[in-house]
C-alpha positions, 0 to 999 in steps of 0.5 A: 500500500503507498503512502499516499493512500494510508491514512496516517495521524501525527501522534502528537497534535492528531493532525490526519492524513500525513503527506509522503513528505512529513511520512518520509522525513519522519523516516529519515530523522527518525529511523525507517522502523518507527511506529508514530509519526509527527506532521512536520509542525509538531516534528519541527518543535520535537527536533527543535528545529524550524518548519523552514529546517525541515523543508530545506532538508527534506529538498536536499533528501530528494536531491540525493534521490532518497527514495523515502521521498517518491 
């Protein structure tokens, strides 16, 4: 089943239907075997990161052809 199908929640603000993206680089960040996802508002504050952050990495990811990304 492909990610944009699944109906994935942000287990901290419930926020439904993830996008591949905020599925992939909570992937990347978090390692492929994690169970609970965060959108990436809620990624960004758990990382401490910005949101600005996030985008520009997941940009990079898919640059480097990251599969988690397609």
């Amino acid at each position: 089943m492909s990610c944009d199908v699944m109906n994935i929640m942000c287990v901290s603000c419930c926020k439904e239907n993830l996008s591949k993206d905020e599925i992939g680089v909570n992937k990347k960040l978090l390692g492929e075997s994690v169970l609970e996802y965060y959108c990436i508002n809620c990624l960004a504050e758990y990382l401490e990161v910005s949101v600005e952050d996030l985008e520009d990495k997941i940009e990079e990811f898919k640059e480097q052809g990251c599969t988690l990304f397609d």
